[in-house]
C-alpha positions as CSV (number, residue, x, y, z in Angstrom):
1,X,-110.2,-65.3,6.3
2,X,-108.1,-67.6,8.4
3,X,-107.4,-66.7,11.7
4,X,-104.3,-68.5,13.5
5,X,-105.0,-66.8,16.6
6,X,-106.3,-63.7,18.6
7,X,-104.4,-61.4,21.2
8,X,-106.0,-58.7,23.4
9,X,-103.6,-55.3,23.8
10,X,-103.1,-55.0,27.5
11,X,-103.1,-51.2,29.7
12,X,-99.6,-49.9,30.1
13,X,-97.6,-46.6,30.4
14,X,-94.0,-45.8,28.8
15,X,-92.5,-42.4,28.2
16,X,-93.5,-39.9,31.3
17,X,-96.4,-41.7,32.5
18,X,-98.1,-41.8,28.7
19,X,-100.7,-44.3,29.2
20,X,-100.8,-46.6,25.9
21,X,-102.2,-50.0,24.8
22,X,-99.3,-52.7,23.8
23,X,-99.3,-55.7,22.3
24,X,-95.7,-56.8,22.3
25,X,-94.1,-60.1,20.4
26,X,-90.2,-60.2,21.8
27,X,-90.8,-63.4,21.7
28,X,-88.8,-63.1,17.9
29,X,-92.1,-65.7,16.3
30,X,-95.6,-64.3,17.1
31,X,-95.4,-61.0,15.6
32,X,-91.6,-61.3,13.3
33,X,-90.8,-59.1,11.7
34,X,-92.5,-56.9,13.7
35,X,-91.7,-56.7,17.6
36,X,-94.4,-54.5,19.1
37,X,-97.4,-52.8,18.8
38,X,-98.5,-49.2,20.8
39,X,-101.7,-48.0,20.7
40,X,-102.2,-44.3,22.2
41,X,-106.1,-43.0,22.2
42,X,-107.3,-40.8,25.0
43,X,-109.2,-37.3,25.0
44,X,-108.3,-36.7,28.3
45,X,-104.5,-34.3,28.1
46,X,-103.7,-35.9,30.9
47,X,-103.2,-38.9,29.5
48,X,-100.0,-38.2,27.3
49,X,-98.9,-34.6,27.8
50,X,-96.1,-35.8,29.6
51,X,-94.5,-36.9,26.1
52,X,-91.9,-39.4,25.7
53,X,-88.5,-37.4,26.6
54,X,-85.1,-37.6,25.0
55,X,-84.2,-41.5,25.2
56,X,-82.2,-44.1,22.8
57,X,-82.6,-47.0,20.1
58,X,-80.6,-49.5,18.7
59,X,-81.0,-52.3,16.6
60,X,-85.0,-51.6,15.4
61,X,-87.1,-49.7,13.0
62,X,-90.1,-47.3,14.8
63,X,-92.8,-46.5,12.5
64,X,-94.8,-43.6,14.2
65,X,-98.8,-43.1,12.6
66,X,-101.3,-40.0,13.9
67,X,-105.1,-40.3,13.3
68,X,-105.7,-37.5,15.8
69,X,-103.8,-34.7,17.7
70,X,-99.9,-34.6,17.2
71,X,-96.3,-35.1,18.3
72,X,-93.0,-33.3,17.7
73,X,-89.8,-35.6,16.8
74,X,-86.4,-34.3,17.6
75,X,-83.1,-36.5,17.0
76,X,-79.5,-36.5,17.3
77,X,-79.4,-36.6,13.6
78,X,-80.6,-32.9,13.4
79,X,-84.7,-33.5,12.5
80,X,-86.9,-31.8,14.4
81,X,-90.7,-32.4,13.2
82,X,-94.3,-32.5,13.9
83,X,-96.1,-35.1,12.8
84,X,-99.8,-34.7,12.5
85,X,-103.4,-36.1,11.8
86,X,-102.9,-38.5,8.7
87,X,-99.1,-38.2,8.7
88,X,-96.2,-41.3,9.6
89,X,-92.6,-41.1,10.5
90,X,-90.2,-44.0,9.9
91,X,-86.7,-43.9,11.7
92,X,-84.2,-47.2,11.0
93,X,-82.2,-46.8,14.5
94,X,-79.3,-48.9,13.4
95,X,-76.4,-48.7,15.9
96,X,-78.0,-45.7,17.8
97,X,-80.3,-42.8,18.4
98,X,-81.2,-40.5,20.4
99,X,-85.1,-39.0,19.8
100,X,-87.9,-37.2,21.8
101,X,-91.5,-37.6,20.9
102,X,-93.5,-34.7,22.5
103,X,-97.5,-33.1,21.9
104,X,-97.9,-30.6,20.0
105,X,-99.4,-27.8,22.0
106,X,-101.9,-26.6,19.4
107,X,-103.4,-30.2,19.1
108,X,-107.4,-30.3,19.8
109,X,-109.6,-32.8,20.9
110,X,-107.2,-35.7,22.1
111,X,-105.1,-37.7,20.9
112,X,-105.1,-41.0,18.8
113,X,-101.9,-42.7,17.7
114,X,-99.7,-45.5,16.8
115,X,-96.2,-46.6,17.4
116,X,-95.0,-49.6,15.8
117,X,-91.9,-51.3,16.1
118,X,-89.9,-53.6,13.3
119,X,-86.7,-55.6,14.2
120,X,-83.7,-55.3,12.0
121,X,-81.8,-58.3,10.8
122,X,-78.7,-58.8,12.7
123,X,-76.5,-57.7,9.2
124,X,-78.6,-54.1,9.3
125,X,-78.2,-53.4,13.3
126,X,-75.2,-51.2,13.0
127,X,-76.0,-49.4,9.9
128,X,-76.2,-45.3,10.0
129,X,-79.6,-43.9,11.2
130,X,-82.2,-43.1,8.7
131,X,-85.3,-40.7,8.9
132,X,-88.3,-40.3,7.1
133,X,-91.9,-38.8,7.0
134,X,-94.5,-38.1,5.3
135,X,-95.2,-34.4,6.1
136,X,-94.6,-33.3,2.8
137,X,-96.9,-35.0,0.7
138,X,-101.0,-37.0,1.2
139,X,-101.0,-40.8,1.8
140,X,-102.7,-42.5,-1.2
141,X,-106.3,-44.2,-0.6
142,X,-108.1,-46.7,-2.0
143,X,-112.1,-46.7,-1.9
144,X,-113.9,-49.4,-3.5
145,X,-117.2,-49.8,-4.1
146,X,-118.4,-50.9,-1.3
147,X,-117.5,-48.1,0.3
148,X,-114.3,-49.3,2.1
149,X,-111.5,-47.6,2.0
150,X,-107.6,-48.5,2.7
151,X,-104.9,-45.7,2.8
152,X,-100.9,-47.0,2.5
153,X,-99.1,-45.7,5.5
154,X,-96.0,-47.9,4.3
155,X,-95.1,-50.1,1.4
156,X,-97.7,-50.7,-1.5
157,X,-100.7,-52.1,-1.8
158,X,-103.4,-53.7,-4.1
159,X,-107.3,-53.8,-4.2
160,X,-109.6,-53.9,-6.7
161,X,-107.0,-54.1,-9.1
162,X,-105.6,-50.7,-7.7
163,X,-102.3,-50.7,-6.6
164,X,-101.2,-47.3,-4.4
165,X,-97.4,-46.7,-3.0
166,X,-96.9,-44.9,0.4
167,X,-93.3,-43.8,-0.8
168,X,-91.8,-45.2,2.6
169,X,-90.2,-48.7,1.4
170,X,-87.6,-49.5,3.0
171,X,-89.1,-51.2,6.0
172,X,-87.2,-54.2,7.5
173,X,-88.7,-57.2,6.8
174,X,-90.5,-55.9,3.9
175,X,-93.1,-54.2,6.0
176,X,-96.2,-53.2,4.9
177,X,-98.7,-51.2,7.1
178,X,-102.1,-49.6,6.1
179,X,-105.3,-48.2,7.7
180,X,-108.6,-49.6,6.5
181,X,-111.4,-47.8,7.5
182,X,-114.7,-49.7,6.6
183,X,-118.3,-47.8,6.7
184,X,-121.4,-50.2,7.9
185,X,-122.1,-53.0,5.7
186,X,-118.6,-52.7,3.4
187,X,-115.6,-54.9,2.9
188,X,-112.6,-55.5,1.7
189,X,-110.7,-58.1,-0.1
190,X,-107.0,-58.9,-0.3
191,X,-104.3,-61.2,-1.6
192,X,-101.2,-60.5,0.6
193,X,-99.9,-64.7,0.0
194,X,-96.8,-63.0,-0.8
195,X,-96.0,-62.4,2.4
196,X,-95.1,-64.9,5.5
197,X,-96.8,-62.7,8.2
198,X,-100.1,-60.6,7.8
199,X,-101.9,-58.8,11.3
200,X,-104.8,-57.0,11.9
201,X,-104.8,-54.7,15.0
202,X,-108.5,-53.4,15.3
203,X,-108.7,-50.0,16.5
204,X,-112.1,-48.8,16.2
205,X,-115.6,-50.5,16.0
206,X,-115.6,-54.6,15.4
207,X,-116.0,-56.2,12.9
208,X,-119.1,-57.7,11.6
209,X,-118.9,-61.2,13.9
210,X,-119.0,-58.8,16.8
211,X,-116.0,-61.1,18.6
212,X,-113.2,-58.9,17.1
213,X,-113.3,-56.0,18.4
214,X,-111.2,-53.1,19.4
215,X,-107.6,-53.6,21.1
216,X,-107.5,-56.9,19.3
217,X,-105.0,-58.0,17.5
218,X,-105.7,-61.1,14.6
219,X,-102.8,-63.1,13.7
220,X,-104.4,-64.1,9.8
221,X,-103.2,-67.0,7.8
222,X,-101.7,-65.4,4.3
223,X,-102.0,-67.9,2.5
224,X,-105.7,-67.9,2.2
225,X,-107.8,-65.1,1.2
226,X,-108.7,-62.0,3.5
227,X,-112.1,-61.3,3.9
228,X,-112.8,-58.2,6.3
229,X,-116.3,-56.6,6.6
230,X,-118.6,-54.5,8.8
231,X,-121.5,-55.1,10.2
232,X,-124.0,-52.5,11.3
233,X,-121.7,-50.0,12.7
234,X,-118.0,-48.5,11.2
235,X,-114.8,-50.1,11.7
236,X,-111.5,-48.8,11.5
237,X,-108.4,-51.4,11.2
238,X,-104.7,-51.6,10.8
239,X,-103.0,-53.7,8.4
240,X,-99.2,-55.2,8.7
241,X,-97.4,-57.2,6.7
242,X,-94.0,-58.9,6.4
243,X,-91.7,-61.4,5.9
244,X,-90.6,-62.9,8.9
245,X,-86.9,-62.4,10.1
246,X,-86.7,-65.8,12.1
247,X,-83.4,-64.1,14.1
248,X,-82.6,-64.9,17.6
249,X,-84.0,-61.7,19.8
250,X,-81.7,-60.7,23.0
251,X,-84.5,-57.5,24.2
252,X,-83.5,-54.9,27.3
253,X,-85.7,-51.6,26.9
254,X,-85.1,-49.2,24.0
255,X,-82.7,-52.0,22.4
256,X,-83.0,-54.7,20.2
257,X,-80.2,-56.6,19.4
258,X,-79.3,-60.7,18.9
259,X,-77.2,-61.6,21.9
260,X,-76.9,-60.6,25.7
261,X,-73.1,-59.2,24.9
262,X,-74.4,-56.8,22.0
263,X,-77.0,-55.3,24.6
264,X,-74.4,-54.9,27.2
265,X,-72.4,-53.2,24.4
266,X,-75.4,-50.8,23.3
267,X,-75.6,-49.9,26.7
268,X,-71.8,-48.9,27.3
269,X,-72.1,-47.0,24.1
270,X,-75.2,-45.4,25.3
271,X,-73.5,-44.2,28.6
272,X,-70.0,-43.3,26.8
273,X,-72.2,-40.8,24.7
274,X,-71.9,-42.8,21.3
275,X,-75.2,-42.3,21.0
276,X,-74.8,-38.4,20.1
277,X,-77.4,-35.8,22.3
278,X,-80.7,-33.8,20.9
């Protein structure tokens, strides 16, 4: 495995005082065609019952995943939805939403989550909303032999001549995201040459040269093969993939768009109620 470079997610808070790890790329290059990376993982309540409150989107794709606890989604569009332990939600923003994000009062035990968001190409920006989740069905897995195991949160994916389909494929950017969870001593091998951009964002354990670790993110080279294994304790992973947008970025808050005049826009629209209200 090739590794182009290494980033380290850094303490932040967004929402009502949700404190989160973020690893963000509006740079429109390190992370294209994804723009941002949010890691949520705290057993203390405290830490993210304050939710993230009615607030707007334009121009990006938010891929929500739960490993532990729960939120409910409400939108303008008329979905209301909690999404729980081993469940995603994908919402294409387009010209505008409006969405809340708050815990659900019956999860136990914390609270362990990921919001990821994609940048739409400057032809898709204005399209209508879209919504999409996975509450009605079970992600498919993969476990090899070695005991590792990959589950497809979006697009498809192949390993040990398995391929599985998450049934969320529409991504911008062709994206791909997966969780690999590896037990000691397992790995997992993958061709993903297809794609121009592959990331790993470690989220539990490191992996077995003890220098990776978790909150880092690996920027890996797809052209060559990926290699990633455990060493003597259990790691758990996140896999993205994509083809690279290579779109100017303009980048204020909730929107995303290509110039300074189209954010000025999306905030007129926002204020003029174009937005539409939960």
């Amino acid at each position: 495995m090739k590794i182009l470079n290494v980033t380290r997610s850094h303490s932040t808070q967004d929402g009502a005082g949700v404190k989160i790890q973020r690893i963000a790329g509006f740079d429109g290059k390190s992370l294209d065609p994804f723009l941002m990376i949010d890691e949520l993982k705290s057993s203390n309540s405290q830490d993210y019952i304050g939710g993230f409150p009615a607030h707007p989107h334009r121009g990006i794709e938010t891929f929500t995943y739960i490993r532990k606890g729960g939120f409910e989604h409400q939108d303008q569009m008329g979905n209301k939805k909690a999404i729980r332990a081993g469940q995603v939600q994908w919402m294409s923003t387009g010209r505008g939403v409006i969405h809340s994000e708050m815990p659900l009062a019956d999860a136990q035990h914390g609270m362990h989550g990921f919001q990821i968001w994609l940048n739409m190409p400057a032809k898709d920006k204005m399209n209508t909303p879209k919504y999409q989740d996975s509450s009605d069905r079970v992600l498919p897995s993969i476990i090899n032999q070695s005991g590792a195991q990959l589950t497809a949160l979006a697009g498809s994916w192949t390993e040990s001549q398995q391929t599985i389909s998450s049934g969320l494929d529409e991504l911008a950017g062709a994206g791909a995201i997966s969780d690999i969870w590896l037990q000691a001593h397992s790995a997992m091998y993958l061709d993903l040459s297809h794609y121009g951009k592959v990331l790993l964002y470690i989220h539990t354990g490191a992996l077995k040269d003890s220098r990776h670790q978790s909150g880092y993110l690996l920027n890996i080279d797809p052209q060559a093969p990926i290699h990633i294994e455990s060493g003597n304790q259990e790691v758990g992973l996140l896999l993205l993939a994509g083809q690279p947008i290579n779109e100017r970025i303009a980048h204020m808050g909730p929107f995303v768009m290509n110039t300074q005049e189209e954010l000025k826009q999306a905030v007129r629209d926002y204020h003029a109620g174009k937005f539409g209200a939960i």
